[in-house]
mmCIF entry with sequence, helices, sheets and N, C-alpha, C, O atoms, coordinates in Angstrom:
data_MODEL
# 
_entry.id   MODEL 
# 
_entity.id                         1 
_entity.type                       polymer 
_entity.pdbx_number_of_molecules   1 
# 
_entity_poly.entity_id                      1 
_entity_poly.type                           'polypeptide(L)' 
_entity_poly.nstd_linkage                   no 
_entity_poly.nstd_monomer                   no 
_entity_poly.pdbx_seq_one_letter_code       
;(UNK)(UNK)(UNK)(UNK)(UNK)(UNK)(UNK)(UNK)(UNK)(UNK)(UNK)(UNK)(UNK)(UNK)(UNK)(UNK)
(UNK)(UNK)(UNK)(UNK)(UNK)(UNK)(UNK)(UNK)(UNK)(UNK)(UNK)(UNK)(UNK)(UNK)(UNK)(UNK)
(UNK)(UNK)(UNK)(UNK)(UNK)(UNK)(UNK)(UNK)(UNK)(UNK)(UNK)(UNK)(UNK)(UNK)(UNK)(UNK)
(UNK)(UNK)(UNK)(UNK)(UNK)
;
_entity_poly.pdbx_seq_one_letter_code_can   XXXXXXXXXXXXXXXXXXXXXXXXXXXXXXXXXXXXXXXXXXXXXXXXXXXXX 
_entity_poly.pdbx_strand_id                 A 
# 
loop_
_entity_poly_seq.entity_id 
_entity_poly_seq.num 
_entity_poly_seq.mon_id 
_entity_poly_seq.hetero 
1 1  UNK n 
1 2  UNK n 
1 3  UNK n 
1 4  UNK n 
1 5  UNK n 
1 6  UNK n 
1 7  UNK n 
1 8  UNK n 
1 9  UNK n 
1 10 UNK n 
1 11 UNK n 
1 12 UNK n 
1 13 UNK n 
1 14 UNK n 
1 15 UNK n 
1 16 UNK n 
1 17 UNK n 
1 18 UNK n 
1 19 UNK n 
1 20 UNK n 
1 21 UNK n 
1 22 UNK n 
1 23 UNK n 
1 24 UNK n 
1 25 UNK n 
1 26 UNK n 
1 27 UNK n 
1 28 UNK n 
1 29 UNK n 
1 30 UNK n 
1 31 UNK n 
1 32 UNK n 
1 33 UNK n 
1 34 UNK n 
1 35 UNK n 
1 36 UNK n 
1 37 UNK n 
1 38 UNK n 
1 39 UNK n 
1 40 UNK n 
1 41 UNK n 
1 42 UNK n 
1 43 UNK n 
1 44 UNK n 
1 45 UNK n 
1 46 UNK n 
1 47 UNK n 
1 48 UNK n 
1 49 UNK n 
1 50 UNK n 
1 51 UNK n 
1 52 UNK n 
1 53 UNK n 
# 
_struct_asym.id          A 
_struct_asym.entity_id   1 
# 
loop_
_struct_conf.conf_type_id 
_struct_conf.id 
_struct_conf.pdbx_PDB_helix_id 
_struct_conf.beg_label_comp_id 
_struct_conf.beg_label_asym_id 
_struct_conf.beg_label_seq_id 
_struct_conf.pdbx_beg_PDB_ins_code 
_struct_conf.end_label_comp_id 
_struct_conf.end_label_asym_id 
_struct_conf.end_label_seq_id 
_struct_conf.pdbx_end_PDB_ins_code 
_struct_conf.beg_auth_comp_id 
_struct_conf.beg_auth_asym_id 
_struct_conf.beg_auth_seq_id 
_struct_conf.end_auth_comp_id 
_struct_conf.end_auth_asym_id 
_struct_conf.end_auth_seq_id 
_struct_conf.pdbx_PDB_helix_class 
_struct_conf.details 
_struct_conf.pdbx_PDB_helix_length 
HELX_P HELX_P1 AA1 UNK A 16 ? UNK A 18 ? UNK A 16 UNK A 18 5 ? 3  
HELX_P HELX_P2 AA2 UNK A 31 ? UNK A 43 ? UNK A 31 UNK A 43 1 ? 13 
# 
_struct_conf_type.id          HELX_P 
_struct_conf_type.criteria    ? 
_struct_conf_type.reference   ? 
# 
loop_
_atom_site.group_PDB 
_atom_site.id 
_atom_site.type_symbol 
_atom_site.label_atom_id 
_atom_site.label_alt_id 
_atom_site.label_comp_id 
_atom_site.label_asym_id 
_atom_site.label_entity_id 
_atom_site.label_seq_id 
_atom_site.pdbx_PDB_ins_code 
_atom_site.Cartn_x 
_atom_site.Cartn_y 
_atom_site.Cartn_z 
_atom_site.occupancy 
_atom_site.B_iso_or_equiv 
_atom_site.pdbx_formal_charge 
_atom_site.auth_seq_id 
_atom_site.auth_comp_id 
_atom_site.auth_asym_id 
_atom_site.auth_atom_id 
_atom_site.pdbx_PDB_model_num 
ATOM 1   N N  . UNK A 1 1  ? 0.840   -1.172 0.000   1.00 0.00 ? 1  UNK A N  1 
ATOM 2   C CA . UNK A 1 1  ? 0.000   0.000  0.000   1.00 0.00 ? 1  UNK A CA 1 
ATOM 3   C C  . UNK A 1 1  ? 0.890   1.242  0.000   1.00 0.00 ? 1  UNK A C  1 
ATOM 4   O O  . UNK A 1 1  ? 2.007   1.358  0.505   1.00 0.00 ? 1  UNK A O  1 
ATOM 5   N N  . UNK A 1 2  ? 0.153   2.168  -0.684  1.00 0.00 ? 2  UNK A N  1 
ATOM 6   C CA . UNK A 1 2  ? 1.365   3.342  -0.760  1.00 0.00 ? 2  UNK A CA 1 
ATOM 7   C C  . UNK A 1 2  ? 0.678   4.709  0.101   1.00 0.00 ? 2  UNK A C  1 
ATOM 8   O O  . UNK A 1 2  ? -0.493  5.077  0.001   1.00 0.00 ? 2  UNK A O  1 
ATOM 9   N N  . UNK A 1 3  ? 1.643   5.276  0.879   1.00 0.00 ? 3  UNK A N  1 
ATOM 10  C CA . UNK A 1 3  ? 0.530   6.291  2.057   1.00 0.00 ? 3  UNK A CA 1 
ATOM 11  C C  . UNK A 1 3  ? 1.905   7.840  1.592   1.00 0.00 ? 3  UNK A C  1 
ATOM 12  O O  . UNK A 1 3  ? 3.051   7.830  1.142   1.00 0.00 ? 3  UNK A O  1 
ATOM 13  N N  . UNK A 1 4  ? 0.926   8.961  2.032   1.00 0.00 ? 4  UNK A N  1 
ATOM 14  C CA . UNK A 1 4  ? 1.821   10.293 1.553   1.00 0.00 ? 4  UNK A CA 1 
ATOM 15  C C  . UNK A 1 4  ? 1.601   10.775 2.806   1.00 0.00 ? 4  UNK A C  1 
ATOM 16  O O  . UNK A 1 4  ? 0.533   10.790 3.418   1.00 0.00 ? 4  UNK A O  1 
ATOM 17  N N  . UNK A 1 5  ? 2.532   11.119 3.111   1.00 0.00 ? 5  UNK A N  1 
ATOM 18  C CA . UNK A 1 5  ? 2.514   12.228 4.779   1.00 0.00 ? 5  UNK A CA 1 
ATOM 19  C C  . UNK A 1 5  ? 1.786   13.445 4.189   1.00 0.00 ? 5  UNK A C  1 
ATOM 20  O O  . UNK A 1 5  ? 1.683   13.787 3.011   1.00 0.00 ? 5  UNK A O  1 
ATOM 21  N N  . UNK A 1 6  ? 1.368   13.939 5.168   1.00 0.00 ? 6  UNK A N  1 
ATOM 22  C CA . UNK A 1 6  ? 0.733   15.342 4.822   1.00 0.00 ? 6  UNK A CA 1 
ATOM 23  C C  . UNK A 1 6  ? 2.043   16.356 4.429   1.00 0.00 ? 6  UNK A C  1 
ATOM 24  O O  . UNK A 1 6  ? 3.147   16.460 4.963   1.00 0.00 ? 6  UNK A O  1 
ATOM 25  N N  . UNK A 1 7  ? 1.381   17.127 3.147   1.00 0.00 ? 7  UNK A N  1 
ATOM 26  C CA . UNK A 1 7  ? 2.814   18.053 2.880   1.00 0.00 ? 7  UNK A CA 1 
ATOM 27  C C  . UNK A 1 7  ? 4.088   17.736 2.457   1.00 0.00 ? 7  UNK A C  1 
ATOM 28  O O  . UNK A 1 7  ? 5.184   18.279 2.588   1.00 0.00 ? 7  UNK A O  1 
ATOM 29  N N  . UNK A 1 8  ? 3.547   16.366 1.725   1.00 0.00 ? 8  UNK A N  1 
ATOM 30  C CA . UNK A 1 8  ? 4.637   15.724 1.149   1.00 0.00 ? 8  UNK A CA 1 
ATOM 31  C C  . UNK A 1 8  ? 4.850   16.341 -0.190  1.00 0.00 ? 8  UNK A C  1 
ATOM 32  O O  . UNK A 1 8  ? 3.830   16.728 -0.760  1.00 0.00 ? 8  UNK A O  1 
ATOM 33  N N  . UNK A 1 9  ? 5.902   16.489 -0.746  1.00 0.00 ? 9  UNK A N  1 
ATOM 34  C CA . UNK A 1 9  ? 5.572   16.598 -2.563  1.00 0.00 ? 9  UNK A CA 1 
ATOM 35  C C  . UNK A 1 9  ? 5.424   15.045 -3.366  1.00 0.00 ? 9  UNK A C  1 
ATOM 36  O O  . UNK A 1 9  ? 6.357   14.249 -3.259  1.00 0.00 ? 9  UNK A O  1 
ATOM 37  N N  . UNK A 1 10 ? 4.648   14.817 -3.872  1.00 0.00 ? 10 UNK A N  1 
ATOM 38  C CA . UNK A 1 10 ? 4.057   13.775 -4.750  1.00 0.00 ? 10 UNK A CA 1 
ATOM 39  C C  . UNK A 1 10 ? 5.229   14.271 -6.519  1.00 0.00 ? 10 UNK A C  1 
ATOM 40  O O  . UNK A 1 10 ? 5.578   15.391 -6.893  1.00 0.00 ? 10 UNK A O  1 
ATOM 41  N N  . UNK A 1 11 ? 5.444   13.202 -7.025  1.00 0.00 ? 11 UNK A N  1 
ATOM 42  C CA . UNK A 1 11 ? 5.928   13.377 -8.293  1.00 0.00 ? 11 UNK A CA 1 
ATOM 43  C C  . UNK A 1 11 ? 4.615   13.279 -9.619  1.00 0.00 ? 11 UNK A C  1 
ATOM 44  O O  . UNK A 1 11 ? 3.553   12.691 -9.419  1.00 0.00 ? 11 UNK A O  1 
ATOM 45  N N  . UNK A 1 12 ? 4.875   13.802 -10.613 1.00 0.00 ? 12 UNK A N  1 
ATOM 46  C CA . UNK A 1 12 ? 4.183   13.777 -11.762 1.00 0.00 ? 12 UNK A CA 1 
ATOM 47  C C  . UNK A 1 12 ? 3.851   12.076 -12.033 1.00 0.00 ? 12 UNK A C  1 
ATOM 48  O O  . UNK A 1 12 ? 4.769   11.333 -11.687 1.00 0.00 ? 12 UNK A O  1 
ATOM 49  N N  . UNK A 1 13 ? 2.750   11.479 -12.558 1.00 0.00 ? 13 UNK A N  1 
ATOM 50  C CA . UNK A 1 13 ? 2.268   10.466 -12.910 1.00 0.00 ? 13 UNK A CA 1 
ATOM 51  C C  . UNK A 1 13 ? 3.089   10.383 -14.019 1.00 0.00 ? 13 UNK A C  1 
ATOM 52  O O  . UNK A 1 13 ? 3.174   11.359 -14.765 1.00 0.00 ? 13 UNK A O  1 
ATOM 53  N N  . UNK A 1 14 ? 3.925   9.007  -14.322 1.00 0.00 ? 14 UNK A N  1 
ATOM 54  C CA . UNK A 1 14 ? 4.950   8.687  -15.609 1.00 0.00 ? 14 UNK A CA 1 
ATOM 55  C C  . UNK A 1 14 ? 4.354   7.267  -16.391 1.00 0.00 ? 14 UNK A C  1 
ATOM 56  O O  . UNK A 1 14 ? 4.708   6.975  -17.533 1.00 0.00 ? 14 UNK A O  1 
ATOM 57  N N  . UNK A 1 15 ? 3.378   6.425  -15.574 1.00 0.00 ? 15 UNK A N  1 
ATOM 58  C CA . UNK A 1 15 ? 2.808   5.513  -16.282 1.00 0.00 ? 15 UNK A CA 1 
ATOM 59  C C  . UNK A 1 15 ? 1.565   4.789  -14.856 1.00 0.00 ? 15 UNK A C  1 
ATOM 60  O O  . UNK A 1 15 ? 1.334   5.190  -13.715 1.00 0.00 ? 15 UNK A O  1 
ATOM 61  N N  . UNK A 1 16 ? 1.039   3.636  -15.639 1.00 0.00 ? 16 UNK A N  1 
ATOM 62  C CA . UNK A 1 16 ? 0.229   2.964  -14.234 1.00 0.00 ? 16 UNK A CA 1 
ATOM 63  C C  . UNK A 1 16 ? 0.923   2.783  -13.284 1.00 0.00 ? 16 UNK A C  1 
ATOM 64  O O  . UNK A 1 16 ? 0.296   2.658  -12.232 1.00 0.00 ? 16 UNK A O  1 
ATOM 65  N N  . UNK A 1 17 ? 2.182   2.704  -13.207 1.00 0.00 ? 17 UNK A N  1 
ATOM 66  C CA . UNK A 1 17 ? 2.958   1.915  -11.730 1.00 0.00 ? 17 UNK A CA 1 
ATOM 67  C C  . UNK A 1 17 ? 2.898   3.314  -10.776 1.00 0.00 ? 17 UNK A C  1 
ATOM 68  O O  . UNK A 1 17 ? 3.152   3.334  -9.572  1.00 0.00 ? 17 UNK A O  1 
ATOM 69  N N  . UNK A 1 18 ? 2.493   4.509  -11.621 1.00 0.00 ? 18 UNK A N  1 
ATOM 70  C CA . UNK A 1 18 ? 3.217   5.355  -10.706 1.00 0.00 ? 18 UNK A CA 1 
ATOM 71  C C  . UNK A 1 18 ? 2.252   6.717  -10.321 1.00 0.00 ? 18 UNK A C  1 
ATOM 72  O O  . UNK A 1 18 ? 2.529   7.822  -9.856  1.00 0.00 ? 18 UNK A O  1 
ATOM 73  N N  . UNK A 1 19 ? 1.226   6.195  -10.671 1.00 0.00 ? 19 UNK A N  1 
ATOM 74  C CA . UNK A 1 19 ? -0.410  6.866  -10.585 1.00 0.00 ? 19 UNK A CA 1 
ATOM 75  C C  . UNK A 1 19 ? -0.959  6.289  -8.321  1.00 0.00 ? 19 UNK A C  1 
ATOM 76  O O  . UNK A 1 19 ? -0.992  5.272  -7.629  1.00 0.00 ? 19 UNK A O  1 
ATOM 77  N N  . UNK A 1 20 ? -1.217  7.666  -8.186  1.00 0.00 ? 20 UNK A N  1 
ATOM 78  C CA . UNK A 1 20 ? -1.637  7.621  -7.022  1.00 0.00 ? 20 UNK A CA 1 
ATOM 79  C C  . UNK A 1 20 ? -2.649  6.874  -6.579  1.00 0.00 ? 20 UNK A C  1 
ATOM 80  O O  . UNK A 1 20 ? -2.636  6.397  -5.445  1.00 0.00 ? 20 UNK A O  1 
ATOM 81  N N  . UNK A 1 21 ? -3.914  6.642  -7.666  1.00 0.00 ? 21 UNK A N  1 
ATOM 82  C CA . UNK A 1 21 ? -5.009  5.766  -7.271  1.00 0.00 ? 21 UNK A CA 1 
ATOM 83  C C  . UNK A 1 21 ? -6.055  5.853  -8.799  1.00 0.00 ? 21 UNK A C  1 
ATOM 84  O O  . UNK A 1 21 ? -6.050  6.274  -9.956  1.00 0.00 ? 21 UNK A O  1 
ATOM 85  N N  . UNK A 1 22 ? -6.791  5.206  -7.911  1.00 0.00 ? 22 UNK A N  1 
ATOM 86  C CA . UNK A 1 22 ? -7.792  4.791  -9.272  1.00 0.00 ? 22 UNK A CA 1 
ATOM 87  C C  . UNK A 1 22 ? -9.365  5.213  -8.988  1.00 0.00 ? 22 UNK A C  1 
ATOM 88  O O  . UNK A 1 22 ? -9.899  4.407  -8.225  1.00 0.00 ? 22 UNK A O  1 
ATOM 89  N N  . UNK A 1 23 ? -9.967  5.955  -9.286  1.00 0.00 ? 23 UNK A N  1 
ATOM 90  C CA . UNK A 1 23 ? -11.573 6.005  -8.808  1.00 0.00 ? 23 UNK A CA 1 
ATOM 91  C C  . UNK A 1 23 ? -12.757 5.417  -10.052 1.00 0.00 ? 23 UNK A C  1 
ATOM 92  O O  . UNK A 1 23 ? -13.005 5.963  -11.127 1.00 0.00 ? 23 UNK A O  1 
ATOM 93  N N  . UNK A 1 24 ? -13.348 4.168  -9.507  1.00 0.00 ? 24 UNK A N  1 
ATOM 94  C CA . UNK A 1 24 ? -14.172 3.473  -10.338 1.00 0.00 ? 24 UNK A CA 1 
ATOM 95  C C  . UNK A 1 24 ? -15.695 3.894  -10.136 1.00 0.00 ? 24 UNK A C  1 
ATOM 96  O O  . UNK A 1 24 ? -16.119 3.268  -9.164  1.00 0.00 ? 24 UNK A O  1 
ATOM 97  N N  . UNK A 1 25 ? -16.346 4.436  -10.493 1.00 0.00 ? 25 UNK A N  1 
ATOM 98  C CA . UNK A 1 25 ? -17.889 5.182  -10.413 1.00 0.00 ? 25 UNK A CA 1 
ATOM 99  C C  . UNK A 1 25 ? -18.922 3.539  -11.021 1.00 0.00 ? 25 UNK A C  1 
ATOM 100 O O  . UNK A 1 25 ? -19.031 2.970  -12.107 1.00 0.00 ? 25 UNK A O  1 
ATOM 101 N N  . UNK A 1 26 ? -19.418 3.331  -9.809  1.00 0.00 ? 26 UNK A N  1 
ATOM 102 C CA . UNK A 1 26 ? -20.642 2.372  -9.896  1.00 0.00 ? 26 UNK A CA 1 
ATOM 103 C C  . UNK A 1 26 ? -21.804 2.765  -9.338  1.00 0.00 ? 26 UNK A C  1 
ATOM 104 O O  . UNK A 1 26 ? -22.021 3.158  -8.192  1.00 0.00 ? 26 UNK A O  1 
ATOM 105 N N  . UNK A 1 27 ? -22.763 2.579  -10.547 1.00 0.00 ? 27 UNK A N  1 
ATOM 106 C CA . UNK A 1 27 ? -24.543 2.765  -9.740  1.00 0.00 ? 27 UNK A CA 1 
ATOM 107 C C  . UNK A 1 27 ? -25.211 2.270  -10.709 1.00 0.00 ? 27 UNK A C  1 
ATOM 108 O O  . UNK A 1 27 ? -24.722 2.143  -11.832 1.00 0.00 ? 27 UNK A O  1 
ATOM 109 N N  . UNK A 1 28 ? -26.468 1.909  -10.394 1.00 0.00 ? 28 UNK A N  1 
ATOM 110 C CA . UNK A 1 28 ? -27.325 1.598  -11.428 1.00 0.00 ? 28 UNK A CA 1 
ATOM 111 C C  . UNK A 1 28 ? -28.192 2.924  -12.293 1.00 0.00 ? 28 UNK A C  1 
ATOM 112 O O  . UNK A 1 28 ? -29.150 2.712  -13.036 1.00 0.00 ? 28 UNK A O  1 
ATOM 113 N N  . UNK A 1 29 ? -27.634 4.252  -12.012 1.00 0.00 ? 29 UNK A N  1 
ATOM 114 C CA . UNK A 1 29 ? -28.036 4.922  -12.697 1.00 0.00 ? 29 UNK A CA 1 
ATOM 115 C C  . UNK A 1 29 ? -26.885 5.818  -13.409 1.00 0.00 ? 29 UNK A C  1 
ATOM 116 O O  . UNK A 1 29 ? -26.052 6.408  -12.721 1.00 0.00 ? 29 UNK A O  1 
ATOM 117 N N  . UNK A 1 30 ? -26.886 5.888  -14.876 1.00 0.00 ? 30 UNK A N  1 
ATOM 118 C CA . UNK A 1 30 ? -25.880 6.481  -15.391 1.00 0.00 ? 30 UNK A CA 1 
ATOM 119 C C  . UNK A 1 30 ? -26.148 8.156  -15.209 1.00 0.00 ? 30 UNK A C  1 
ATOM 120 O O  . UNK A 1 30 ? -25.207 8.829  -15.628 1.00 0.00 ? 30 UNK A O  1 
ATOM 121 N N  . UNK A 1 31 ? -26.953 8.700  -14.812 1.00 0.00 ? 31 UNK A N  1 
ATOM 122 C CA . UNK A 1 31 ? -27.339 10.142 -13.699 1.00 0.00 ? 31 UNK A CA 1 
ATOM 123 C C  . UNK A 1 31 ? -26.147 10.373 -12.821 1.00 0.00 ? 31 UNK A C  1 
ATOM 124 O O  . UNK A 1 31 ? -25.085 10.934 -13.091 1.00 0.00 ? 31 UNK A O  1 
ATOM 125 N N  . UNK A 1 32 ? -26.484 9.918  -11.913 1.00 0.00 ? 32 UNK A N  1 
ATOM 126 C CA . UNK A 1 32 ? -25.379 9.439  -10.928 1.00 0.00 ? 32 UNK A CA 1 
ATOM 127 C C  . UNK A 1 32 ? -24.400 9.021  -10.939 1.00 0.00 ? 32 UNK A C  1 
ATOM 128 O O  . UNK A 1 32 ? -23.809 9.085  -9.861  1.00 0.00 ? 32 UNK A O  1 
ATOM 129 N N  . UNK A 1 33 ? -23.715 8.413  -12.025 1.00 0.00 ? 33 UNK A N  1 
ATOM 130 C CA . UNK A 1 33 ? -22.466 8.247  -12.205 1.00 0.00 ? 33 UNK A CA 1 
ATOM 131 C C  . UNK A 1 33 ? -21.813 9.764  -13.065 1.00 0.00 ? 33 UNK A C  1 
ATOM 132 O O  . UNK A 1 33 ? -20.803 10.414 -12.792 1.00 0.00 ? 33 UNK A O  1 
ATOM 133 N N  . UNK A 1 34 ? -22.730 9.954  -14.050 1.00 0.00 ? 34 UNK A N  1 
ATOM 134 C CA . UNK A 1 34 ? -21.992 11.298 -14.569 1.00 0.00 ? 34 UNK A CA 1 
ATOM 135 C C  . UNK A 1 34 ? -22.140 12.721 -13.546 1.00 0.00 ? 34 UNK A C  1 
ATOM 136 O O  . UNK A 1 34 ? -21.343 13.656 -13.618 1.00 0.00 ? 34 UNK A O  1 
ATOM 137 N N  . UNK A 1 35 ? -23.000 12.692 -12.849 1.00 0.00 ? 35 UNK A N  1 
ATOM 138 C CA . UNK A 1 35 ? -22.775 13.660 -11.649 1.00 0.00 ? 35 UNK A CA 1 
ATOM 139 C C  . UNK A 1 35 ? -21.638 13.893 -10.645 1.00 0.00 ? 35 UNK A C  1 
ATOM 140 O O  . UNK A 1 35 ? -21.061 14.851 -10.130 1.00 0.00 ? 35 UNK A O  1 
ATOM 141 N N  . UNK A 1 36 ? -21.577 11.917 -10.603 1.00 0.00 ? 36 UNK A N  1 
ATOM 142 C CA . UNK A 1 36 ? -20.092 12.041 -9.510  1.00 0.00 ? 36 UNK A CA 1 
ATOM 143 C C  . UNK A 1 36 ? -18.882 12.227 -10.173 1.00 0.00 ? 36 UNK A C  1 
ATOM 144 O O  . UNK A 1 36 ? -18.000 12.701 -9.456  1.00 0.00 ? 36 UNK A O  1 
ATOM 145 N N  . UNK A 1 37 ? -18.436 11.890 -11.857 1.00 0.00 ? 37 UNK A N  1 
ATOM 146 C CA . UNK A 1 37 ? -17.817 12.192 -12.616 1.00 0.00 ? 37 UNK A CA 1 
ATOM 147 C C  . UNK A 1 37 ? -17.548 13.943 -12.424 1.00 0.00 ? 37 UNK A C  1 
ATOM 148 O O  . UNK A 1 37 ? -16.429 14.238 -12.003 1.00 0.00 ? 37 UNK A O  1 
ATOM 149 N N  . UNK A 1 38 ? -18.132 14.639 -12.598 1.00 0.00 ? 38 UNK A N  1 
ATOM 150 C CA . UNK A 1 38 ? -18.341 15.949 -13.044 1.00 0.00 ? 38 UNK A CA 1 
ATOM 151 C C  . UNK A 1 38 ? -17.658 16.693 -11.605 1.00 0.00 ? 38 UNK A C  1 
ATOM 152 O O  . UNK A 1 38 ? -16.765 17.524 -11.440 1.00 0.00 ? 38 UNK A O  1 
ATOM 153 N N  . UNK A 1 39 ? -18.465 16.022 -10.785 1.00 0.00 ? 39 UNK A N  1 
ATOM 154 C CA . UNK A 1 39 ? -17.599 16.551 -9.201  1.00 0.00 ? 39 UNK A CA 1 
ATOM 155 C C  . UNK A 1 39 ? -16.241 15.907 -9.238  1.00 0.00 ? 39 UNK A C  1 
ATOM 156 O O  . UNK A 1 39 ? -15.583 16.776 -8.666  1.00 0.00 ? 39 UNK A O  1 
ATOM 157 N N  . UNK A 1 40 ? -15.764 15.368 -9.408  1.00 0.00 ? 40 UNK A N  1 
ATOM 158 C CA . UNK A 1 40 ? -14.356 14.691 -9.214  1.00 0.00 ? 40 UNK A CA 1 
ATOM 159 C C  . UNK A 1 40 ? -13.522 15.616 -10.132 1.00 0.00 ? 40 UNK A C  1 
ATOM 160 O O  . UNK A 1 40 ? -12.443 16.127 -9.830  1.00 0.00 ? 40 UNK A O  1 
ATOM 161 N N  . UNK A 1 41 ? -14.239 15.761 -11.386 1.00 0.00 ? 41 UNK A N  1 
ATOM 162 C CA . UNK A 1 41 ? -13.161 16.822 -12.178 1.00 0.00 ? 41 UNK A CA 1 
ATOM 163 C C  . UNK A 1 41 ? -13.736 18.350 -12.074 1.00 0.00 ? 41 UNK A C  1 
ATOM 164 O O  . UNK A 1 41 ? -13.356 19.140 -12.938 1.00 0.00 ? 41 UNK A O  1 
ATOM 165 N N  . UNK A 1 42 ? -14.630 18.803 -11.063 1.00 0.00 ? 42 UNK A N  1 
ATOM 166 C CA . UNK A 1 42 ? -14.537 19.751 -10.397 1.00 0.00 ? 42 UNK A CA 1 
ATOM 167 C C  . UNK A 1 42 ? -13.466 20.070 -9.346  1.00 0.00 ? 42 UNK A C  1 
ATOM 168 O O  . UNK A 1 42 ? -13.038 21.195 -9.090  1.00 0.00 ? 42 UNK A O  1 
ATOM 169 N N  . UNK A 1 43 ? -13.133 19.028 -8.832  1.00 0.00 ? 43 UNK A N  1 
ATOM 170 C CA . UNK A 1 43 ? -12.504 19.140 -7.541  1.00 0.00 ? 43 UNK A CA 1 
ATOM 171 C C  . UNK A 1 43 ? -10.707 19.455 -8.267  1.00 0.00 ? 43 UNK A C  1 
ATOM 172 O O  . UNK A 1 43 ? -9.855  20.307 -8.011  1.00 0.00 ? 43 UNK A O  1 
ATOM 173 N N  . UNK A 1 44 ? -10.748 18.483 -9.074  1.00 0.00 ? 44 UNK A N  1 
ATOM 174 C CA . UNK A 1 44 ? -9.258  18.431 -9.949  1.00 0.00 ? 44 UNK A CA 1 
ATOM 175 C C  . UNK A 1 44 ? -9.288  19.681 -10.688 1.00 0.00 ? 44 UNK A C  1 
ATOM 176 O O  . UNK A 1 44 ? -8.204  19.975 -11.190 1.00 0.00 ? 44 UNK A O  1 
ATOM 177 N N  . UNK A 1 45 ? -9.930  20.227 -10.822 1.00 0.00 ? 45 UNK A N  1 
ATOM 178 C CA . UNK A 1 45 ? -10.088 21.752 -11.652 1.00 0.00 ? 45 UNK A CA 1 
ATOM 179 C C  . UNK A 1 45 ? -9.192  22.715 -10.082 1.00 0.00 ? 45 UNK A C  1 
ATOM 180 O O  . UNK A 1 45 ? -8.101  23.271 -9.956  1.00 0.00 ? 45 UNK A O  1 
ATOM 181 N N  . UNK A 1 46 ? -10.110 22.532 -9.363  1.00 0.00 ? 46 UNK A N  1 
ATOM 182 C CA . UNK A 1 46 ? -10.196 23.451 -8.281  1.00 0.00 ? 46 UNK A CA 1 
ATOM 183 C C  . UNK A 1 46 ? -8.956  22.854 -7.363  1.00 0.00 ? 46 UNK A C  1 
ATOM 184 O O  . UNK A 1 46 ? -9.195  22.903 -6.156  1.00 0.00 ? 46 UNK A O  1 
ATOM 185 N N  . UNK A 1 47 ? -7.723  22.321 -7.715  1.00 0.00 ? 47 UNK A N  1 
ATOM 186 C CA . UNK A 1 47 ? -6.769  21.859 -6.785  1.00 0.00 ? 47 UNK A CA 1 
ATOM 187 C C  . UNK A 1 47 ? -6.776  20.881 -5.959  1.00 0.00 ? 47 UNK A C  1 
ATOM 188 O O  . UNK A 1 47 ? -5.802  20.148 -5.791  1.00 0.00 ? 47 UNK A O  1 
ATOM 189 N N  . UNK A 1 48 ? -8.124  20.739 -5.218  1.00 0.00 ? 48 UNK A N  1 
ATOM 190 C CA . UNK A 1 48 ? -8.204  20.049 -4.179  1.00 0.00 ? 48 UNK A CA 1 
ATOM 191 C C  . UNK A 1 48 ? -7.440  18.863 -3.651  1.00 0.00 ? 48 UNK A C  1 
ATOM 192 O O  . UNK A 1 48 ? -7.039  18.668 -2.504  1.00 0.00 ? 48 UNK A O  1 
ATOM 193 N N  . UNK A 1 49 ? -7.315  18.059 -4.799  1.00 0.00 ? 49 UNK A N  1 
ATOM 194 C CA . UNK A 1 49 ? -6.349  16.756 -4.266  1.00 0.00 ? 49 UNK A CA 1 
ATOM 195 C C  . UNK A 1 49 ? -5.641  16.746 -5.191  1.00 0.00 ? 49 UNK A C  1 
ATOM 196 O O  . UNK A 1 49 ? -5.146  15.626 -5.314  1.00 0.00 ? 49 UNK A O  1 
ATOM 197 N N  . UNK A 1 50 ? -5.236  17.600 -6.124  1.00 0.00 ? 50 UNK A N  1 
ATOM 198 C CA . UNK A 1 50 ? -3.774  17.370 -6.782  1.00 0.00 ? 50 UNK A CA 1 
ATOM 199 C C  . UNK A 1 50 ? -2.729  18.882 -7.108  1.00 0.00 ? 50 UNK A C  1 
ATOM 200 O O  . UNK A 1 50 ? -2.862  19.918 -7.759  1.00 0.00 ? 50 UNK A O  1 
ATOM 201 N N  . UNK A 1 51 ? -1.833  18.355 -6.361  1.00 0.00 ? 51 UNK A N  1 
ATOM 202 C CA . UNK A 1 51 ? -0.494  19.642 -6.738  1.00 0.00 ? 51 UNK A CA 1 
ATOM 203 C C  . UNK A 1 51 ? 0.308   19.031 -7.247  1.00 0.00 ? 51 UNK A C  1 
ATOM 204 O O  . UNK A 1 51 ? 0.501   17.819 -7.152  1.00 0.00 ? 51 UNK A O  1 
ATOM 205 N N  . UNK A 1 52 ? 1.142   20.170 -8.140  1.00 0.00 ? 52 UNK A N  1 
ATOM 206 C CA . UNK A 1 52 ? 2.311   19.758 -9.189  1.00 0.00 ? 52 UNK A CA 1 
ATOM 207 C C  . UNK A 1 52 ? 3.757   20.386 -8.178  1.00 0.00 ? 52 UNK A C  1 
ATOM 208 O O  . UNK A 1 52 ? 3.781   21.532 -7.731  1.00 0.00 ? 52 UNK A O  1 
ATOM 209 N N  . UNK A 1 53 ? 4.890   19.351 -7.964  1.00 0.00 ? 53 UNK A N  1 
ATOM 210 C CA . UNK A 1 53 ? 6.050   19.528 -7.474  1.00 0.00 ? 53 UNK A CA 1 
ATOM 211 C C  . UNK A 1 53 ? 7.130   19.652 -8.413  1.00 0.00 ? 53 UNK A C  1 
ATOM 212 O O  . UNK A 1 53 ? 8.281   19.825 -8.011  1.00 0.00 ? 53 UNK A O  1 
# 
């Protein structure tokens, strides 16, 4: 398992081995999956869980 201290610098993604995580969107309504889509790359718009070192 791979864990980041707070205030760590993270490196740029260079392939799958080296990607922080994966988020898989399941529901039985495709509503709801493109909603939670849309927030996730809201959040990546808006910084929230990713900085560049």
């Amino acid at each position: 398992m791979f864990y980041v201290e707070s205030d760590q610098p993270i490196g740029v993604t260079q392939d799958v081995f080296s990607q922080l995580g994966t988020v898989y969107l399941v529901h039985t309504d495709p509503v709801v999956i493109k909603a939670d889509y849309r927030r996730i790359r809201a959040l990546e718009f808006q910084g929230a869980y990713l900085t560049a070192g």
